[in-house]
ZAMARGU-4260 file (C-alpha; in steps of 0.2 Angstrom, whole numbers, plus 5000, padded with zeros to 4 digits):
<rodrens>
0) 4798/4514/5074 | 4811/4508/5061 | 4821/4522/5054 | 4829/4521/5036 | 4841/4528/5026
5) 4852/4530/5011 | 4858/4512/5009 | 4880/4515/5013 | 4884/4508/4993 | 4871/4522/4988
10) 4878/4534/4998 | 4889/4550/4993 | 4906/4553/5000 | 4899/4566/5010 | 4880/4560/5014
15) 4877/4551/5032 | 4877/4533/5032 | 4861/4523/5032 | 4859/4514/5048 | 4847/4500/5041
20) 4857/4486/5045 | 4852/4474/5034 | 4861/4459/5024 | 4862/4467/5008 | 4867/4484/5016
25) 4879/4476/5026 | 4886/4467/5010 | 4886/4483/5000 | 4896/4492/5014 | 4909/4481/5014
30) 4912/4479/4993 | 4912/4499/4998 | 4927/4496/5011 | 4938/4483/4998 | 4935/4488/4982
35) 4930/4507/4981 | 4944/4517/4977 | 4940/4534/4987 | 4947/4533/5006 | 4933/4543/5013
40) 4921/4530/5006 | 4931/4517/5011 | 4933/4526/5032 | 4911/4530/5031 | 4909/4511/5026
45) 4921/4507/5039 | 4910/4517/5052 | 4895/4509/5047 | 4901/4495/5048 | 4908/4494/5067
50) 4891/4501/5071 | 4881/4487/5062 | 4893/4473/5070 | 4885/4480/5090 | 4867/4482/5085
55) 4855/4471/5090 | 4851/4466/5070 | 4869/4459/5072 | 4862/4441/5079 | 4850/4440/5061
60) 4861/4443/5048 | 4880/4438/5054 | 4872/4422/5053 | 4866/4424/5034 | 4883/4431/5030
65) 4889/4414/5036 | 4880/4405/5020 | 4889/4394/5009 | 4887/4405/4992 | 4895/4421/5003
70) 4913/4426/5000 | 4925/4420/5012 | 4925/4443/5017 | 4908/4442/5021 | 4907/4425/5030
75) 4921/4433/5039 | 4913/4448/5043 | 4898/4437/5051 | 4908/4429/5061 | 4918/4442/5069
80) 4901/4451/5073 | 4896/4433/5081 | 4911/4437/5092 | 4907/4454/5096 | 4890/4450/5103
85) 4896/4434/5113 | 4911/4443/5122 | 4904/4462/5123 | 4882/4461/5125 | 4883/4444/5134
90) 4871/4451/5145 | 4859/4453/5132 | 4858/4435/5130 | 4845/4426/5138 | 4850/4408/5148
95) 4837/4401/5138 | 4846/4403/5120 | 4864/4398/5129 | 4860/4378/5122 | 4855/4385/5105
100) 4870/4397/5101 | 4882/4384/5106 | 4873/4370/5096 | 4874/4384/5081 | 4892/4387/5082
105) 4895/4369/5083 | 4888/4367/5068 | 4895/4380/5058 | 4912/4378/5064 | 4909/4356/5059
110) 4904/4367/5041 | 4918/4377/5039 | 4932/4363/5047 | 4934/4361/5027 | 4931/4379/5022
115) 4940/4396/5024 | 4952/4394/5039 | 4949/4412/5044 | 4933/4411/5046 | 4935/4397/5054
120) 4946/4403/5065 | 4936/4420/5069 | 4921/4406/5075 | 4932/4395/5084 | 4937/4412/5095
125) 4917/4414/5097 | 4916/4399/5101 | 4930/4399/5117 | 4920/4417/5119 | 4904/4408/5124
130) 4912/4393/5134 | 4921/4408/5144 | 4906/4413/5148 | 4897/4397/5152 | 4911/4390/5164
135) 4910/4383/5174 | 4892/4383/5180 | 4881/4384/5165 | 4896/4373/5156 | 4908/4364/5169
140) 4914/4351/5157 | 4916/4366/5142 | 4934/4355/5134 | 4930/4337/5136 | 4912/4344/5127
145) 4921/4349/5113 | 4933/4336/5109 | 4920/4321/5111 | 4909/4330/5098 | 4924/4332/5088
150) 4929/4315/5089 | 4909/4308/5086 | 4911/4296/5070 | 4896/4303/5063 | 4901/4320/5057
155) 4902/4322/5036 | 4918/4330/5038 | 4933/4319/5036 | 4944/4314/5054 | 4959/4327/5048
160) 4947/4339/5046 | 4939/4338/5062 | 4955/4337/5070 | 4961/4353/5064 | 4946/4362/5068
165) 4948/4354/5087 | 4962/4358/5087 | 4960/4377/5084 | 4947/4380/5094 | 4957/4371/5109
170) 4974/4386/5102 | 4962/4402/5104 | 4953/4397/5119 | 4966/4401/5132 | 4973/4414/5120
175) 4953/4422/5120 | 4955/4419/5141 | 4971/4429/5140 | 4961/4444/5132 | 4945/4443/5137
180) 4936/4457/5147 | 4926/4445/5163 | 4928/4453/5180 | 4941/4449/5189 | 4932/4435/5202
185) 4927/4426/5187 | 4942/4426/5177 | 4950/4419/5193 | 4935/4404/5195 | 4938/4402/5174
190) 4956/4399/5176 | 4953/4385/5189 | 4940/4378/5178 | 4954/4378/5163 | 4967/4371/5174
195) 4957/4356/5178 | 4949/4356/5159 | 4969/4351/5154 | 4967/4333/5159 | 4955/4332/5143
200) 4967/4341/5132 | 4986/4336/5137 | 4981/4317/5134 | 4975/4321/5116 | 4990/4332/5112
205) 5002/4320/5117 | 4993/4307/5107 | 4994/4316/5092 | 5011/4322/5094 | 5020/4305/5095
210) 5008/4295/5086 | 5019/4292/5070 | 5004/4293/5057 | 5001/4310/5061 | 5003/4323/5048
215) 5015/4337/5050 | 5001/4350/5049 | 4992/4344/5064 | 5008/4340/5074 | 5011/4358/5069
220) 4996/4361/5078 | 4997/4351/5092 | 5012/4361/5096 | 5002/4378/5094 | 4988/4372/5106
225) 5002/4364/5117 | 5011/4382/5119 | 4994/4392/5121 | 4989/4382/5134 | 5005/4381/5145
230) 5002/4403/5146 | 4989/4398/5158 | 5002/4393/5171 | 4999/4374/5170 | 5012/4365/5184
235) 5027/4361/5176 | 5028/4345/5179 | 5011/4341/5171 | 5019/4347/5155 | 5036/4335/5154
240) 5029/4321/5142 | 5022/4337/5132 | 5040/4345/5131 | 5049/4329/5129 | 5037/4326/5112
245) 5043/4343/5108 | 5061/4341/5110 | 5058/4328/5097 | 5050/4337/5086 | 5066/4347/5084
250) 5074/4336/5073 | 5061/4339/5061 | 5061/4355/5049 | 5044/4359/5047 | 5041/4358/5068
255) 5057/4366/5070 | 5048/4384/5077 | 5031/4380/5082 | 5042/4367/5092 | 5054/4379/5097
260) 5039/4390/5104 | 5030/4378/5113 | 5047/4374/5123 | 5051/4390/5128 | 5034/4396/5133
265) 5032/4382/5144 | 5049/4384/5151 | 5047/4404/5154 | 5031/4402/5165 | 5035/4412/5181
270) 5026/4398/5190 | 5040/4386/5182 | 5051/4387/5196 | 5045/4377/5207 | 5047/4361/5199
275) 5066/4359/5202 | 5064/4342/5199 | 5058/4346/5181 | 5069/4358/5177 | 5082/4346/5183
280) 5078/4334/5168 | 5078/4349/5156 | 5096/4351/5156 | 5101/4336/5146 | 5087/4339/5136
285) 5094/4355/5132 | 5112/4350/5132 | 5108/4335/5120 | 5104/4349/5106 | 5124/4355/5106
290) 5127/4343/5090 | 5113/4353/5083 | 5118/4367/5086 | 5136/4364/5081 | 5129/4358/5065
295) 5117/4374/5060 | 5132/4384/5065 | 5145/4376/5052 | 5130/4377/5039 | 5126/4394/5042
300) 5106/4390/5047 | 5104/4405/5057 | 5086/4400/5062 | 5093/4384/5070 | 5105/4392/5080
305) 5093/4406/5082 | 5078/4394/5090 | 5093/4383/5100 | 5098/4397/5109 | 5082/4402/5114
310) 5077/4386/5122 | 5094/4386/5131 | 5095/4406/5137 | 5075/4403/5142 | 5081/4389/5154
315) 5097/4397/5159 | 5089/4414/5161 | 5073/4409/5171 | 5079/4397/5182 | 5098/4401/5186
320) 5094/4403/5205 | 5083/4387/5206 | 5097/4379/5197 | 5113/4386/5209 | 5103/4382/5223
325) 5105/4361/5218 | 5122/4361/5223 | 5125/4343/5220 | 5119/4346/5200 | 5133/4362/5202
330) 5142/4353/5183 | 5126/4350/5174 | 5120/4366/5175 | 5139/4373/5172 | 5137/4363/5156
335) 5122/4373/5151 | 5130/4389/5156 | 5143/4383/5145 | 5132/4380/5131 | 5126/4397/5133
340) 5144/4406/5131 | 5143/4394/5117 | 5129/4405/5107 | 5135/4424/5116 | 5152/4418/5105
345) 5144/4413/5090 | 5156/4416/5074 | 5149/4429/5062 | 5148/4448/5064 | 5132/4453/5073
350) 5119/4457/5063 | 5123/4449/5046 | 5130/4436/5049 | 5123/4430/5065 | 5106/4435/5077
355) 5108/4425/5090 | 5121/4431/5102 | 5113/4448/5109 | 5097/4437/5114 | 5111/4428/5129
360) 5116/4445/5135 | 5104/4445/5150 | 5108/4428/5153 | 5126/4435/5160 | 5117/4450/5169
365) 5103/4437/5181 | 5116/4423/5183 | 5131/4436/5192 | 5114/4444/5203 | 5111/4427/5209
370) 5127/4422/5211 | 5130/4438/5221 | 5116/4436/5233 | 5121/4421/5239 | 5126/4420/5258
375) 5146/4420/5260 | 5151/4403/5261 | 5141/4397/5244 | 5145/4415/5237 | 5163/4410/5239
380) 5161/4392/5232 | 5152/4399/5216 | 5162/4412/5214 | 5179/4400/5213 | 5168/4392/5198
385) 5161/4403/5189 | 5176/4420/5190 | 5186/4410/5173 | 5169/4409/5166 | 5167/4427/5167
390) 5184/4432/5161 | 5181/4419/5146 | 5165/4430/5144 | 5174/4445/5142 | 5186/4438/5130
395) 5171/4432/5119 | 5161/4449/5121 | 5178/4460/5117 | 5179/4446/5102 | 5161/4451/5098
400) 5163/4467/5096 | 5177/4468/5085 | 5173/4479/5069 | 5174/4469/5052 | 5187/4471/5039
405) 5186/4488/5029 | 5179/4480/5017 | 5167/4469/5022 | 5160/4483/5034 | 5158/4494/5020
410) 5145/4482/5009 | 5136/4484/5027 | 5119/4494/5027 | 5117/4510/5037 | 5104/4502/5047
415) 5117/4486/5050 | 5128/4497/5057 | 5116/4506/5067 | 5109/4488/5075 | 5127/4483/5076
420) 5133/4500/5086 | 5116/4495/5097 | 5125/4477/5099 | 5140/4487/5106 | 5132/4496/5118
425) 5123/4482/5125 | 5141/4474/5125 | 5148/4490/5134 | 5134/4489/5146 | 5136/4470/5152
430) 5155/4473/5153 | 5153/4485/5164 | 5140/4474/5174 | 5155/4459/5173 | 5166/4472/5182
435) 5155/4470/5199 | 5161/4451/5201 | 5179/4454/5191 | 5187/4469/5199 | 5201/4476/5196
440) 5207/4460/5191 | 5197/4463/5174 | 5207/4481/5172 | 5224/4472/5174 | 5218/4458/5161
445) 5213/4469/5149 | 5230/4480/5151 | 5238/4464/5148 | 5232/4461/5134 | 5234/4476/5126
450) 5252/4478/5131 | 5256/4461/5123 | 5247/4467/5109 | 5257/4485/5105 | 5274/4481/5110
455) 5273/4461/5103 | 5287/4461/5085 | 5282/4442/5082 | 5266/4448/5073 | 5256/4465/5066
460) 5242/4467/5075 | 5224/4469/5069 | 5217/4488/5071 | 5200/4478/5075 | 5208/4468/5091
465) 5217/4485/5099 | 5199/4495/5098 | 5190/4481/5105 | 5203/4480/5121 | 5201/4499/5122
470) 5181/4498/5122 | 5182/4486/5136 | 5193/4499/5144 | 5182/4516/5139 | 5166/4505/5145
475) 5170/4500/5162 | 5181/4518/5163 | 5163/4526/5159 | 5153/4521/5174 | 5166/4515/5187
480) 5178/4526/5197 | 5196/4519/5191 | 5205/4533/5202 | 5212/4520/5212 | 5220/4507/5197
485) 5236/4505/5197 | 5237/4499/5176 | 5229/4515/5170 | 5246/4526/5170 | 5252/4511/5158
490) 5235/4512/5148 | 5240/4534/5146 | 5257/4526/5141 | 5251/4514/5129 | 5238/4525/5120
495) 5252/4537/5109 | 5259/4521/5104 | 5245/4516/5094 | 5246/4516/5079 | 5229/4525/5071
500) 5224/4523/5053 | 5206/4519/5057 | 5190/4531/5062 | 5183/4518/5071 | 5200/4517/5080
505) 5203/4534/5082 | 5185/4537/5088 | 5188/4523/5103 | 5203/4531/5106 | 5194/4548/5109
510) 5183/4540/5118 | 5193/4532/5130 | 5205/4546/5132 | 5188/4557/5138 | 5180/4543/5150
515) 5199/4545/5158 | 5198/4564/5161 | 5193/4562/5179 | 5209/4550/5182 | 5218/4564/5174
520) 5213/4579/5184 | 5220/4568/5200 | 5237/4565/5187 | 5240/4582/5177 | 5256/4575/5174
525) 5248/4564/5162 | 5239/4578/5151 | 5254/4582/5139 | 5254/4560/5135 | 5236/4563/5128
530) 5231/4580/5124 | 5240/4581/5108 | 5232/4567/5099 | 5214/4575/5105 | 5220/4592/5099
535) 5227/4583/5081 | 5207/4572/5080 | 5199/4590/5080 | 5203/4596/5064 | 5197/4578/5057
540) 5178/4580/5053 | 5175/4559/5054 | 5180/4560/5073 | 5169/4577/5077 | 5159/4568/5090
545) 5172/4558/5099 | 5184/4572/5098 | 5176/4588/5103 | 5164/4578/5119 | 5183/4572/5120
550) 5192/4591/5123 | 5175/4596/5133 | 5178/4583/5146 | 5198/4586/5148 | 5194/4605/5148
555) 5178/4601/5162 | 5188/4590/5173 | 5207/4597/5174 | 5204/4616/5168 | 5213/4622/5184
560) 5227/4611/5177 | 5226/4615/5157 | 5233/4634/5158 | 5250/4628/5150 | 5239/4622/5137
565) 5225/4636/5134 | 5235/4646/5122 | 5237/4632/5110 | 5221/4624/5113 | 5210/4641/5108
570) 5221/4643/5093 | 5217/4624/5087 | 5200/4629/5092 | 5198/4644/5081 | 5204/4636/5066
575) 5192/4624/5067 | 5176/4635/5070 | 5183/4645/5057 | 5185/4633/5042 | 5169/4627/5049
580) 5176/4607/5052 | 5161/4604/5064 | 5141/4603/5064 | 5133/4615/5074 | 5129/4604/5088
585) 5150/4601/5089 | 5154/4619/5087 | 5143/4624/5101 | 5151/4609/5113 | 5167/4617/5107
590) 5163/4633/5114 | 5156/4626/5130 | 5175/4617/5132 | 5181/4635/5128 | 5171/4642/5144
595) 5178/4628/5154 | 5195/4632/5148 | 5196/4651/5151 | 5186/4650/5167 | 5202/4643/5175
600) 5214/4661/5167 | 5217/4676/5175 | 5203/4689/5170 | 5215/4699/5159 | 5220/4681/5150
605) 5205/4678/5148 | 5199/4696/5140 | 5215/4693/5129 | 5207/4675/5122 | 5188/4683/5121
610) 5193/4694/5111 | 5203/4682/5097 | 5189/4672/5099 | 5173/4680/5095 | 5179/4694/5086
615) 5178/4687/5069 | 5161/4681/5075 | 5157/4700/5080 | 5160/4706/5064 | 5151/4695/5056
620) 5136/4698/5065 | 5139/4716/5064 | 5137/4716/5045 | 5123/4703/5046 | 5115/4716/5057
625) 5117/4730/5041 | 5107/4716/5029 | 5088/4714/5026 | 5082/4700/5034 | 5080/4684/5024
630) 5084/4664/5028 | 5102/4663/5026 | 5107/4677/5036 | 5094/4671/5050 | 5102/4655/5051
635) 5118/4664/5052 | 5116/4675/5066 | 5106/4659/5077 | 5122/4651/5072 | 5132/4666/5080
640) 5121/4668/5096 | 5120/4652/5099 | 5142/4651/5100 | 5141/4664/5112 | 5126/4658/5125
645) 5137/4640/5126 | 5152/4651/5129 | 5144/4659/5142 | 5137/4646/5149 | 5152/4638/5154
650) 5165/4653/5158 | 5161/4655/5176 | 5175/4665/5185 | 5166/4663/5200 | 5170/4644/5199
655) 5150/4644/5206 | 5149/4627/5201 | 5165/4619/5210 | 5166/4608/5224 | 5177/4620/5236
660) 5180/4604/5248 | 5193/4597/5236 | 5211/4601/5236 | 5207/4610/5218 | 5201/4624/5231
665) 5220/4630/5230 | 5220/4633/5212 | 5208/4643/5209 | 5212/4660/5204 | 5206/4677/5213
670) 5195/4686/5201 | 5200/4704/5198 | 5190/4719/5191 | 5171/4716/5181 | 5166/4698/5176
675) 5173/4695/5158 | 5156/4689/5153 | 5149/4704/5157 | 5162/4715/5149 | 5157/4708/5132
680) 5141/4707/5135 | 5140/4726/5138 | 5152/4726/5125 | 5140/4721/5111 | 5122/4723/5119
685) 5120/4739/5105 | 5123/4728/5092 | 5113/4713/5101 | 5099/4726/5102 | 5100/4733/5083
690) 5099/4713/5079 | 5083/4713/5089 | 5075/4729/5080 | 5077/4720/5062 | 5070/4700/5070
695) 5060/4704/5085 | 5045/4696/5076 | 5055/4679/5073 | 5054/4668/5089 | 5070/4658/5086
700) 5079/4675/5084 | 5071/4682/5101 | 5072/4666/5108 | 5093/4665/5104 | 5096/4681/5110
705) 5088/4677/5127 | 5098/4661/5129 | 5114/4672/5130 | 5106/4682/5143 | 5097/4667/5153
710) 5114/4656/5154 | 5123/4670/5158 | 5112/4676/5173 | 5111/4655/5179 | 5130/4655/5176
715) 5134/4670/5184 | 5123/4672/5197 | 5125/4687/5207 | 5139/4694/5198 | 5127/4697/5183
720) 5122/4712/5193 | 5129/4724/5182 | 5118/4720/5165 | 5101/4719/5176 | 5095/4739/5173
725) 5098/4737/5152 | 5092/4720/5152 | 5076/4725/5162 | 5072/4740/5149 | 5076/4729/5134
730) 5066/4715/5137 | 5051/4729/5144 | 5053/4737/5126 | 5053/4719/5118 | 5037/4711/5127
735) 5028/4727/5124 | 5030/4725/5105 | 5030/4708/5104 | 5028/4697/5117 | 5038/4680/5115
740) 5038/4667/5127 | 5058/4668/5127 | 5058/4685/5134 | 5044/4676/5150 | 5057/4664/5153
745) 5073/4676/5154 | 5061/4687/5165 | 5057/4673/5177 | 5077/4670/5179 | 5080/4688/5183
750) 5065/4689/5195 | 5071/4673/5203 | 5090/4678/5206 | 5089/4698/5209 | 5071/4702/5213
755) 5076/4700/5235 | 5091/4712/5231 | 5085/4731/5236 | 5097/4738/5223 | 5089/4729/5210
760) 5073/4730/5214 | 5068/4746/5203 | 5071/4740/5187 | 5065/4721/5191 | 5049/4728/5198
765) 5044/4738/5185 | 5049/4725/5172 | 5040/4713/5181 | 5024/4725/5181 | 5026/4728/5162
770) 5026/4710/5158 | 5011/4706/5170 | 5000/4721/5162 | 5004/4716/5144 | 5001/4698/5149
775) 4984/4701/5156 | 4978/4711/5141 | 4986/4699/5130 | 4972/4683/5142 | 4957/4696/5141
780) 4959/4697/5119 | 4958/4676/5123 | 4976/4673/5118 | 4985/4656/5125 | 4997/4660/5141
785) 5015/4659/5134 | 5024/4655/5151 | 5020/4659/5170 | 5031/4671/5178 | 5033/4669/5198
790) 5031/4686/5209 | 5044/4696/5217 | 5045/4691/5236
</rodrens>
């Protein structure tokens, strides 16, 4: 029985859309989804629509939507449901119609070969749709079929026309494979058929390409289809006279990138690397672009140098261990690799000048890899060859990663200087990569250099060079353990001699100083050379990052070292929290440092410091505590909780996390009398509990109050003890009124650490019974869970 409905341009933004899908209503839907102003009309059409393209009424009027007097949206529309049915309902079509619908789309696609070039397009893909679906058995010769018809004389379309239209429906065909949805055996017994097919297509293409009276827009073409078809893992070899063509098309402007393509697609097929022989005759064909190359460079044609550098890193990068293993061609391919250092050093600042030198960095990663997993013998030969190449790479990299003038970097963009502080990292990651075939070789090499460069009188040096050399060092001092060198004492020597008028500068400085701190826990002696100039960056806003992450390392790594230093460090400290220099993110690393700091004092120097500390921080919060709630004050007191949690999350007395295996062991002081932590935490826990009374109903205020509890508890572990009976009966009287999730999780930690001890277990049970009956009352009224709480063993 035939259903019908309001008709989707009749219908109301809010009424159901007819499902009579019929050419007109089909029409009206989609004026409805382009022209009408209201969205919701616009997203109902848009439903209909997707439902009218899968229903069996699809077949009828996709092909009347293709009528000559149709707008090229509606021919379009027809032909993209036409593609729909062929790849998704294919089993609704019987055998018998197979002839007919390919004899149909012939035919249209002849039509529109002088028409709309997306609809044409949209029936070439139906078209590779249904020969997918044929091959090989009801269709075995599927390609050669479709370029004899399109080469038949007879057609009234002109021969470029037809040629084009060949020549899409050949481009989307192995692009439509690449999507399409067959089971897997077939797709496999397709791409046989297609792989055999090629000997009708590759002859063509060829043809095309070096016959001299084609035009550029079928070259153009020929160069599309050609790099389609070679993602179907055709044998190298059978593409040579193909990529030869396209090598030559390079010289021409308007083939430049579809050339450019082809190449490298053809090249970069995993399957590639089997055809030494062809890869072999690649290399001067690559090599004979440097003039190119050269040319684009001095002219500033960045898409030159751009699509160059592709075709050579694509070679280089695929095929390095193919290539190293032809020993006899060990110079040809050096010449490439050479080419390649060519574009990494490309002049110009990365981005805006130049985009081609981040696509070699991977090139430098693969090649080292196979070079380093060669056997011994060839290892050592290869090695001889290619260590000056490396040390010429890290030249050009450090080169490379040279800020701009002042000037020039200040026209830059925000997101330029983001994309060029990416580039940096990417440059910091592959020096330290280099490292693994350098050594410490690369460590003395870089010393070198900057030695020469601070204590040379013959010239002033740029600020841009000396930060480069240091970033080399800060990146390799990063991620490799330079404990052993024997240059870094000179480096710790060097740094107070330079000479700092640059954030940038300054920032690397920092930086280095803090990937050092490790080398200066085994060398304390060194501290006093650097700790000053960290101390000075602090009260400078421009180096907060670098400078604080700075002091938090020195602080983490030599704290049993530092005390000399602690009085002065806190006071530079505190001045800074307290004219507020920092962001809060800063000021809370700061007070983490801090912890790390004091947790290395006697207890009574480090009740002294507590209490110079967070005094003013006390008071303020004290007062805070007087006021009626509102925003500023809330963001106040999260400001001031949040201080004191990273404090305590680092000031361990206990030195729980030390490894008390290594000769620090010695250092480390005998605590005396109550944990300090816990002394100010009984200190202030009215005042944290009359906070609570004013905000228990805001969760970022519950939730900061808990975090100084929960890090303390993690931090302190057993010593904590103390706090457990008030803790429990303020978080039972807290949950009871208003349960937060916050107050689950610091009742899981306390559970976790104290709930085995019998001394504790009192107040920790009957916490723990509290929260689980509020809990349960809180599922039974269908509220969501907040947070699970383990049970007491």
């Amino acid at each position: 029985m035939e259903r019908r409905e309001e008709q989707p341009g009749a219908a109301g933004a809010g009424a159901a859309p007819a499902l009579d899908f019929t050419v007109e209503n089909v029409e009206k839907a989609l004026h409805q989804l382009y022209y009408d102003p209201n969205i919701e009309n616009k997203n109902l059409a848009q439903k209909w629509l997707m439902q009218a393209q899968v229903s069996p009424q699809a077949w009828h009027f996709s092909w009347q939507l293709l009528q000559p007097d149709k707008v090229p949206e509606i021919q379009y529309f027809g032909a993209s449901a036409l593609h729909i049915k062929i790849s998704r309902y294919w089993s609704d079509i019987p055998t018998d119609q197979y002839e007919s619908l390919k004899a149909q789309l012939f035919t249209q696609i002849t039509r529109f070969a002088s028409g709309s070039k997306i609809v044409l397009t949209r029936l070439c893909v139906a078209l590779a749709s249904l020969a997918l679906s044929m091959m090989p058995d009801a269709w075995p010769c599927a390609v050669a079929d479709m370029v004899r018809l399109f080469q038949a004389e007879d057609s009234p379309v002109d021969g470029q026309g037809r040629c084009l239209a060949l020549l899409e429906l050949l481009t989307v065909l192995p692009e439509e494979f690449q999507t399409s949805r067959l089971p897997q055996y077939r797709k496999s017994l397709v791409r046989a058929s297609l792989a055999v097919e090629c000997g009708a297509v590759f002859p063509l293409l060829e043809q095309l390409l070096q016959q001299p009276s084609s035009p550029s827009c079928v070259r153009q073409k020929v160069l599309k289809c050609f790099s389609s078809w070679v993602q179907l893992e055709v044998p190298l070899q059978d593409c040579e006279a193909l990529i030869q063509a396209a090598f030559s098309a390079l010289q021409d402007s308007e083939l430049f990138d579809s050339s450019v393509e082809a190449i490298v697609n053809a090249i970069s097929q995993p399957d590639a690397q089997r055809y030494v022989n062809t890869l072999l005759k690649l290399i001067p064909l690559v090599l004979g672009l440097q003039d190119q190359l050269r040319q684009a460079v001095q002219n500033g044609d960045m898409e030159t140098s751009h699509g160059i550098c592709r075709i050579a890193v694509a070679l280089g990068e695929n095929h390095s261990r193919a290539l190293l293993d032809q020993v006899e061609h060990w110079q040809s391919f050096l010449a490439l690799v050479n080419m390649i250092m060519f574009c990494t050093g490309i002049p110009g600042h990365f981005p805006v000048n130049e985009t081609t030198s981040s696509l070699t960095l991977t090139f430098w990663y693969t090649l080292q890899d196979d070079i380093l997993s060669f056997e011994a013998e060839k290892q050592a030969v290869y090695q001889q060859v290619y260590r000056p190449v490396y040390f010429q790479l890290v030249d050009v990299l450090l080169h490379k990663a040279q800020f701009p003038s002042d000037e020039e970097y200040g026209f830059w963009s925000s997101d330029e200087k983001e994309q060029f502080r990416i580039y940096r990292v990417d440059i910091s990651d592959t020096l330290m990569y280099v490292y693994e075939m350098l050594g410490a070789e690369l460590l003395s090499s870089l010393y070198d250099k900057l030695g020469r460069l601070l204590t040379s009188s013959e010239e002033p040096y740029s600020w841009q060079h000396t930060e480069a050399l240091l970033y080399g060092f800060q990146s390799i001092a990063e991620t490799i353990d330079v404990n052993y060198s024997d240059v870094v004492p000179g480096l710790i020597g060097l740094i107070p001699r330079i000479s700092i008028s640059n954030v940038q500068l300054a920032d690397t400085v920092m930086f280095t100083i803090g990937a050092l701190s490790e080398w200066l826990a085994d060398h304390p002696v060194m501290i006093n050379s650097v700790l000053p100039l960290v101390l000075h960056a602090l009260g400078n806003p421009e180096l907060s990052i670098s400078s604080v992450s700075t002091l938090k390392k020195i602080c983490r790594e030599c704290k049993y070292d530092l005390p000399p230093y602690a009085a002065n460090i806190v006071a530079v400290s505190q001045d800074v929290l307290m004219k507020q220099i920092h962001k809060t993110s800063q000021c809370m690393w700061l007070m983490q440092a801090l912890g790390f700091l004091l947790s290395a004092l006697q207890v009574e120097e480090i009740l002294k410091n507590l209490h110079s500390l967070i005094s003013p921080y006390i008071q303020q919060l004290e007062k805070l505590a007087e006021e009626i709630p509102n925003p500023s004050n809330k963001l106040a007191i999260v400001h001031i909780l949040g201080l004191l949690s990273n404090l305590f999350t680092t000031l361990d007395v206990s030195h729980h996390d030390d490894d008390h295996e290594g000769p620090e062991l010695r250092k480390l002081p005998v605590p005396q009398g109550p944990n300090p932590v816990v002394v100010v935490l009984q200190q202030v826990f009215q005042l944290i509990q009359k906070v609570l009374s004013k905000w228990l109903n805001d969760a970022q205020v519950v939730e900061a109050v808990c975090a100084i509890f929960e890090k303390s508890v993690k931090t302190l572990l057993d010593d904590f003890a103390p706090m457990v009976p008030q803790l429990c009966e303020m978080l039972g009287r807290m949950y009871s009124t208003i349960p937060q999730a916050s107050a689950l999780d610091l009742t899981r930690q306390l559970v976790h650490i104290f709930a085995h001890e019998p001394a504790h277990f009192p107040p920790i049970e009957a916490l723990f019974l509290l929260v689980t009956s509020v809990t349960l009352t809180l599922f039974q009224q269908g509220s969501k869970p907040l947070a699970v709480v383990p049970a007491p063993h």
